[in-house]
C-alpha positions, 0 to 999 in steps of 0.5 A: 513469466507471460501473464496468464490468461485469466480463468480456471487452473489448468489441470493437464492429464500428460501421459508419459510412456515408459517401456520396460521401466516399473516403477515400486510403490509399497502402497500400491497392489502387484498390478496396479499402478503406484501413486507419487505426489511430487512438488516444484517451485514456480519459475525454477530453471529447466532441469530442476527435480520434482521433489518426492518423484523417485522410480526404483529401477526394478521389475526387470526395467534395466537402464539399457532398455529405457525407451522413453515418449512423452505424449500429451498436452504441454507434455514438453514441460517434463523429462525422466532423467536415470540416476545410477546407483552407487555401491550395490545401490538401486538406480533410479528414475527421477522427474525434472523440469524441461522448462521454467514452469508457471503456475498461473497457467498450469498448476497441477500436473498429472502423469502417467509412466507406463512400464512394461509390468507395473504403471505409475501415477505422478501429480505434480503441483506446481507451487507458487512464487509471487511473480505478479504485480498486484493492479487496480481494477480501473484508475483514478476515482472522483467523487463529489461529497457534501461538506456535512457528510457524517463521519463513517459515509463509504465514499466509494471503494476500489478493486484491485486483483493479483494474478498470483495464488493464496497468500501471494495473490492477497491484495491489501490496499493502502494510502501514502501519505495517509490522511486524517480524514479518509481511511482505507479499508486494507481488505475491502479496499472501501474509503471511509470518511473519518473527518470533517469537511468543512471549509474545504473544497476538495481532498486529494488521496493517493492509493496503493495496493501491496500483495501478500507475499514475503517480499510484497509487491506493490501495484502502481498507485490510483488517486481518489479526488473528493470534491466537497460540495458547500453547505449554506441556505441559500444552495439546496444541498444535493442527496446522495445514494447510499447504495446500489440500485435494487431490481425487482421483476414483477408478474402482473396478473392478466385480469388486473384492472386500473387501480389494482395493488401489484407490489408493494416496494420493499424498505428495511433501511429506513425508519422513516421515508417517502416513495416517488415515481422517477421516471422521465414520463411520469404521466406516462407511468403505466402504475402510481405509487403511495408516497408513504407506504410505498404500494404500487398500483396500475394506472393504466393498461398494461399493454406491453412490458414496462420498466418503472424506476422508484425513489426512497428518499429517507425523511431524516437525511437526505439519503436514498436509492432508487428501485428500478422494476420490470412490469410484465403480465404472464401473456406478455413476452419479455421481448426488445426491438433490436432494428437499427437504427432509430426511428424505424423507417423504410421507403417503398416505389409507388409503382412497387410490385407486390410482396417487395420487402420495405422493412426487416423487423427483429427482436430479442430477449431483453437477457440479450439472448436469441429467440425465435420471436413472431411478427404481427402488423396490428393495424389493418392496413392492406397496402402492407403484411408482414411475414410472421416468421422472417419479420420482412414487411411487404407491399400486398400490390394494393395502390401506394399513395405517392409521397405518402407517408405509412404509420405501421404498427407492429408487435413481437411475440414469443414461442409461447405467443406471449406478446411483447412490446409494440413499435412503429415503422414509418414506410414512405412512398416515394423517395426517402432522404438518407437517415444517419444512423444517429440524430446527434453524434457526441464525440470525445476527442482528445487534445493533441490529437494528431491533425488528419486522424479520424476522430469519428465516424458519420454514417447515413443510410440511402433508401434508394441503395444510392452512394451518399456524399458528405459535407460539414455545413457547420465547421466553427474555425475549420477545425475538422473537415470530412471524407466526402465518399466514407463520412470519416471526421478529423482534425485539421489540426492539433487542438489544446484543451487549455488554450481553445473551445472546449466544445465544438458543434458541427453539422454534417449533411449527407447528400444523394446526388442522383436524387438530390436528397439531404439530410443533416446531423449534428455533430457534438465534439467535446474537447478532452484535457490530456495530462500533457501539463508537468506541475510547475511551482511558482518558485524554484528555491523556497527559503526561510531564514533565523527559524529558531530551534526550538519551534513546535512540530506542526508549526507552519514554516512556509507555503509552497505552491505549484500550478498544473495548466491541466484542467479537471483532476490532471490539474489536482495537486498533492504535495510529498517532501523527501525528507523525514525532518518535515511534512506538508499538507495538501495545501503546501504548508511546509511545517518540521515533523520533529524538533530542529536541530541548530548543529546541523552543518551550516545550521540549515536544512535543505530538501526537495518537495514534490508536486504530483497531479492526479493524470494518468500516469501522474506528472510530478514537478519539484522545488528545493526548500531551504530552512536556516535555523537559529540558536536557541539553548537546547544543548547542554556541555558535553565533557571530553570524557564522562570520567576522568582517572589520575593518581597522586602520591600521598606526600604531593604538596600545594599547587600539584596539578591533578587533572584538566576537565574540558567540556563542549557547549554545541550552542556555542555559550561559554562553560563554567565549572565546579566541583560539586561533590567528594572535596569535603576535606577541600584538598582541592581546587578548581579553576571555575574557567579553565577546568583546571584542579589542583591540590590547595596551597594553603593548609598543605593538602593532607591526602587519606585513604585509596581514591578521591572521587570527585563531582565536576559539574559544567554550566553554560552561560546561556548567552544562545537565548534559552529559559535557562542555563544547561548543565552536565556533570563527569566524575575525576577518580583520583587515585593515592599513591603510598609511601613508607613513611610509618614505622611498624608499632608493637601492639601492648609491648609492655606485656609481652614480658609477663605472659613469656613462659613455658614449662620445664622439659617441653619438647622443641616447638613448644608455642611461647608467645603472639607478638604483633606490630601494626604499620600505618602505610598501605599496600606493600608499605604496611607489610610487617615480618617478624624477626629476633636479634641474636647477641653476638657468638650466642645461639637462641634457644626460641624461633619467631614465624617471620609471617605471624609473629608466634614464638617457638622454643628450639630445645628442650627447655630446663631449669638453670642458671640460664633459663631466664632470657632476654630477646630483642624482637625486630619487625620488618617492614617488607 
């Protein structure tokens, strides 16, 4: 959007008319007119709804009979668009946007739709997006500081604004880098001291400024250049202000006299202080001050208004602030001579006839603002008066002196006839020679200021309404010439700051030619530096070889430094690296942020640092930076795997491989293994280089149980060069496969006989007897199923549960000849 114009929000009465359209509000009374708050973002494109905007098409206004005019101011911004409604639904009308709208310039519409019955009431509020950029109000800052200056000393403080609203035009400031010795207020935009200076010259920081939206927008940056002035007893140390100046108006009473108390200068920072007069004529002070209480008291007269500035320097710092008062008694006008320019002179015909004007005095008040101020000639002089309304100075007709030269004295008056301060016009008979408007013109000019443009402009006034020629006397170098008809200096050619003078003094005559009359002026040309110099590092590659790993964060590396050909704060360098590994000072000493890292590819770093001078805008110039580090043992073996899984079959014999450990050592050492733990039956060997186990060879290896897990532990020989070997451990799960080679074993076999017996006449299934057998295989191997044997041709008269081992009887059981039995029970490994 177009930026807007600084100042109040709009708020804009745009009356839209509608005919035969009424809109319903149930909050609204029959016959008044209903009220609608609707909202819109900022920025949306043209034909966007109003939220919270919908006129009902009832009240007799039908669609057909729309006829719509927008009136008003800015009126084009909206339209009213008809919705259908849809199965027996009402229509309605809704409010859209005809354009992208901006709250900046308007952020509160109010509308009007008139219908035929009932109107409508519609404000819009137009919400804002953060479209603004925030800026700094002015640029780049210096300040020049003592090298004792206490911790906690406001500095200076910067002002930034964002056109945006609320939250969004929230400006927070901060710096980047950030610096240990400065500290930035993020809402004040103050620069606080929160380091010492000593043994530094100057402090150089970079500051931004974000808004507070949710995607913030950063400002352009701004620099503050502290210049730190030394400390030492044989350089008075400079005092510093710590404040703003006050101002006080006082009224002195008209029946004053000399040595009379006026005022007495207000001190509530200070416990202890002095109080001195200041101004540059101190004599000519029209009150003296007591240093010690500060009372002000009336050294003389007070004839005209006066200003009188006060110094209250602290007793224990060197701190102070200065008090600038304005005298005035109340029959005085507080009036200022506005003739133009200085010193006031005329020049008059000898012969001239009466009433001719010499002179035009005007005057003002000293708020700048217009009055209608009344004239008076003091001394009596009957060659002149003076018109007491138009300010116009006169000749009476009495004889003039030729070449004589009158001294007038005038004084202004207000409406209420107080009188203001006095002057002197200096009235001449005769010819007068042309007056420039200034005695000594200073001029700041640019270096490549392009040769033929006007730099500055010489302008002297002819008494006698003649034309005035110009000429340089005094042109060191013939660097400038001059408009002889116009007074218009510029250059002859391009000046560059850093290769000339910085500072030219010309005289310029002005010349009558009809009267011969001259006059000459000094013209004062200060050569200004431009930020036309790109910093330059004095080496485009900075290496630094067999840096070792193992160096401190902070620990300097090497020095860069640029140089800017630029003078004044266009020369001051700060320095920025674009890589998080390592940071720089303000000085160029490069130093790892972090710890460094040997297994980086080709064991080096390589970056670019950045020379940024403090113009505006900033030139920025850059070197790469090369850092090759050297081996030192911080890594330790790393393990192709953190556990390593295998199985071997219960019966394996010596030598059987079991598993291959490998592990990696980044600093290049040799790697040795063990095993450190879970071999306390020894069944296993390690090769300590190869990373080879295997089963032992003699005693044969005796495997039990499930799994075997054991501790492989990896040490490098420290051959990088660090305090001492690194070790690391993995873990190798063997696992241990069963095989059948255990027979199933009866538990208490030899009693099964005497607890065998059941009853005369027990019904089929009468429980007889638990067998069980044990297998010392695992898994599916020491399974165990039961079974009886049967004789050939002969049927049993008992069952065995293959699974538990109980016995049953099949038949009803009898005594006979028969009954005792004898049965071969099997097991069954399954």
């Amino acid at each position: 959007m177009t930026k807007p114009e600084t100042g109040p929000v709009l708020l804009l009465n745009l009356v839209l008319l509608l005919t035969l359209v009424s809109p319903v509000c149930l909050s609204a009374p029959r016959g008044h007119a209903a009220r609608y708050l609707g909202q819109i973002a900022e920025n949306c494109a043209a034909g966007t709804p109003v939220d919270g905007v919908t006129l009902q098409d009832t009240g007799g206004c039908s669609r057909t009979n729309l006829g719509t005019s927008l009136t008003g101011e800015y009126a084009t911004h909206f339209r009213l668009v008809y919705h259908r409604g849809h199965l027996g639904q009402q229509g309605h009308l809704g409010l859209v946007s005809a354009r992208a709208l901006d709250r900046e310039f308007i952020a509160v519409y109010k509308l009007r739709v008139e219908c035929a019955r009932v109107p409508a009431l519609v404000q819009v509020t137009v919400s804002d997006l953060n479209d603004n950029i925030p800026r700094f109000i002015g640029g780049n800052v210096t300040v020049e500081v003592d090298a004792l200056t206490p911790r906690g000393t406001a500095l200076t403080r910067f002002g930034a604004e964002d056109a945006d609203a609320e939250r969004n035009g929230r400006v927070t400031f901060y710096a980047s880098p950030e610096s240990h010795l400065l500290h930035v207020h993020a809402r004040s935009g103050q620069v606080l001291l929160v380091g010492s200076l000593l043994g530094l010259s100057h402090v150089t920081l970079r500051l931004f400024v974000k808004d507070g939206g949710d995607a913030p927008l950063t400002g352009e940056p701004v620099f503050l250049r502290v210049h730190v002035c030394g400390h030492g007893a044989h350089r008075r140390r400079e005092t510093r202000s710590v404040s703003e100046e006050q101002n006080f108006t006082i009224t002195v009473p008209d029946q004053a006299r000399v040595g009379d108390l006026v005022f007495t200068v207000p001190d509530h920072r200070f416990q202890q202080r002095w109080f001195q007069v200041t101004s540059e004529k101190e004599e000519e002070s029209p009150v003296q001050v007591e240093r010690d209480s500060g009372r002000l008291y009336l050294a003389r007269p007070l004839r005209e208004p006066a200003q009188v500035t006060v110094k209250v320097q602290s007793r224990r710092a060197d701190d102070w602030y200065l008090c600038r008062l304005t005298l005035s008694m109340l029959s005085q006008a507080d009036l200022q001579w506005t003739m133009f320019p200085s010193p006031y002179l005329g020049a008059v015909s000898p012969d001239a006839m009466p009433g001719t004007v010499v002179y035009r005095l005007s005057a003002q008040q000293r708020d700048a603002t217009q009055g209608h101020a009344q004239f008076l000639l003091l001394d009596n002089d009957e060659c002149f008066e003076v018109d007491r309304r138009s300010g116009e100075v006169r000749t009476t007709g009495r004889p003039l002196t030729p070449g004589k030269e009158y001294l007038l004295r005038v004084q202004a008056l207000d409406q209420q006839g107080r009188k203001g301060a006095s002057a002197y016009v200096s009235v001449l008979a005769g010819y007068r020679p042309p007056q420039f408007t200034n005695t000594t013109y200073r001029v700041n000019v640019a270096e490549n200021t392009p040769a033929g443009q006007t730099v500055a402009m010489v302008k002297a006034d002819s008494f006698q309404v003649k034309s005035v020629s110009y000429q340089l006397l005094v042109n060191p170098g013939n660097l400038f010439s001059i408009n002889q008809q116009g007074g218009a200096l510029s250059l002859t050619r391009a000046v560059d700051y850093e290769s000339g003078h910085k500072i030219h003094n010309l005289q310029v005559r002005a010349s009558e030619s009809e009267t011969g009359l001259s006059s000459v002026a000094e013209v004062v040309v200060h050569i200004t530096d431009e930020n036309d110099c790109t910093p330059e590092f004095l080496q485009s590659i900075y290496t630094r070889e067999n840096v070792p790993e193992n160096m401190t964060p902070g620990s300097s590396l090497l020095q860069v430094l640029a140089r800017d050909c630029d003078s004044g704060v266009n020369s001051d360098l700060s320095y920025f690296v674009d890589d998080g590994d390592f940071a720089i000072t303000s000085g160029g000493v490069v130093s790892p942020a972090r710890h460094l890292d040997y297994e980086r590819p080709n064991h080096m770093y390589e970056f670019v640092v950045v020379a940024v001078d403090a113009g505006t805008p900033p030139r920025t110039g850059t070197a790469s930076v090369r850092i090759r580090v050297s081996n030192s043992n911080d890594e330790a073996p790393v393990f192709s795997q953190s556990v390593y899984k295998t199985f071997l079959s219960e019966d394996a014999g010596p030598d059987t491989l079991v598993a291959i450990v490998h592990a990696n050592d980044l600093d290049g050492d040799m790697v040795s293994y063990a095993i450190t733990g879970g071999n306390e039956d020894r069944n296993f060997l390690l090769d300590n280089h190869k990373g080879i186990i295997t089963l032992r060879r003699s005693p044969p290896p005796r495997l039990r149980g499930l799994q075997y897990v054991l501790n492989i532990t990896a040490t490098d020989d420290n051959a990088s060069g660090g305090p001492y070997p690194l070790s690391s451990s993995a873990h190798v799960v063997v696992g241990i496969n069963d095989i059948n080679n255990n027979k199933p074993v009866f538990q208490e076999c030899h009693n099964y006989s005497l607890n065998a017996a059941v009853l005369e006449n027990q019904p089929p299934g009468t429980f007889v007897l638990r067998v069980r057998a044990h297998d010392a295989d695992t898994g599916v191997n020491g399974d165990v199923r039961y079974g009886i044997m049967h004789r050939d041709g002969v049927s049993s008269a008992f069952e065995i549960d293959p699974d538990s081992g109980e016995f049953h009887s099949c038949t009803t059981t009898r005594t006979d000849a028969r009954c005792g039995l004898t049965v071969a029970m099997v097991t069954c490994v399954c």
